[in-house]
C-alpha positions as CSV (number, residue, x, y, z in Angstrom):
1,X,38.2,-83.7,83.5
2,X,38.6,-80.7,85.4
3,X,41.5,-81.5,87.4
4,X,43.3,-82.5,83.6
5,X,43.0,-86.7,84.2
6,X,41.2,-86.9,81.4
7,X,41.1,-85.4,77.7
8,X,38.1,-86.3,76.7
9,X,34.5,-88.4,77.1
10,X,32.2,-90.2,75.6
11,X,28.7,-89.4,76.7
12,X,25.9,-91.4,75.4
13,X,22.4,-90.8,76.0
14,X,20.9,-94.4,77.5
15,X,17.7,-94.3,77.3
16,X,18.2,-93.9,73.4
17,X,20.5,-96.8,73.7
18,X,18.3,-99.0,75.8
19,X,15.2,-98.4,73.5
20,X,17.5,-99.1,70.5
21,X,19.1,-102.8,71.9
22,X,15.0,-103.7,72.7
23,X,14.1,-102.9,68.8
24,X,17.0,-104.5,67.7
25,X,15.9,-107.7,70.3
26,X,12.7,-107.7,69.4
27,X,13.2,-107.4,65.3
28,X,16.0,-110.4,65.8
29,X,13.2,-112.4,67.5
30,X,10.5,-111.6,64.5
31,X,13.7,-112.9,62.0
32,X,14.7,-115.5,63.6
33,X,15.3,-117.7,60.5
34,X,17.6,-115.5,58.8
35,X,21.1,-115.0,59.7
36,X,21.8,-110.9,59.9
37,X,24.1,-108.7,61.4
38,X,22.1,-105.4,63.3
39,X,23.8,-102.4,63.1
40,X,22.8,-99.2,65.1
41,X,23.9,-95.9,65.4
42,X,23.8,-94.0,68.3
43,X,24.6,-90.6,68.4
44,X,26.8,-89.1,71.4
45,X,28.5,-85.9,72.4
46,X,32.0,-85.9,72.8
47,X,33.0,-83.9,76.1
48,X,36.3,-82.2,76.4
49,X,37.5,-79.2,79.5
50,X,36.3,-76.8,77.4
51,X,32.6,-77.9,76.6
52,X,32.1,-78.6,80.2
53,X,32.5,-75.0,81.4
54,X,29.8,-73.8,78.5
C-alpha cells in the first residue's frame, strides 16, 4: 500500500471470525432438522495509505 499497488484493504479481525464460524457450526449442529440460512456480520476496518501512517 505504501509503494501505491494497492488502494485499499480489507482487514478482518480472525479470531472474531473463527469464534463466529464455531457458533454458527455448532447452532447448525443443535438445528439440524430445520433447513436455515446463518448470517453473520463481522465487522472490519477498511485500510487505505492514509490510515496506515496514523
Amino acid at each position: 500500500m505504501s509503494e501505491g499497488l494497492i488502494t485499499a484493504s480489507l482487514c478482518h479481525p480472525s479470531d472474531r471470525m473463527a469464534q463466529e464460524l464455531i457458533d454458527v457450526m455448532l447452532r447448525r449442529l443443535e438445528l439440524r432438522d430445520t433447513p436455515s440460512i446463518e448470517q453473520r456480520i463481522v465487522p472490519f476496518d477498511i485500510l487505505t495509505p492514509e490510515s496506515i501512517w496514523t
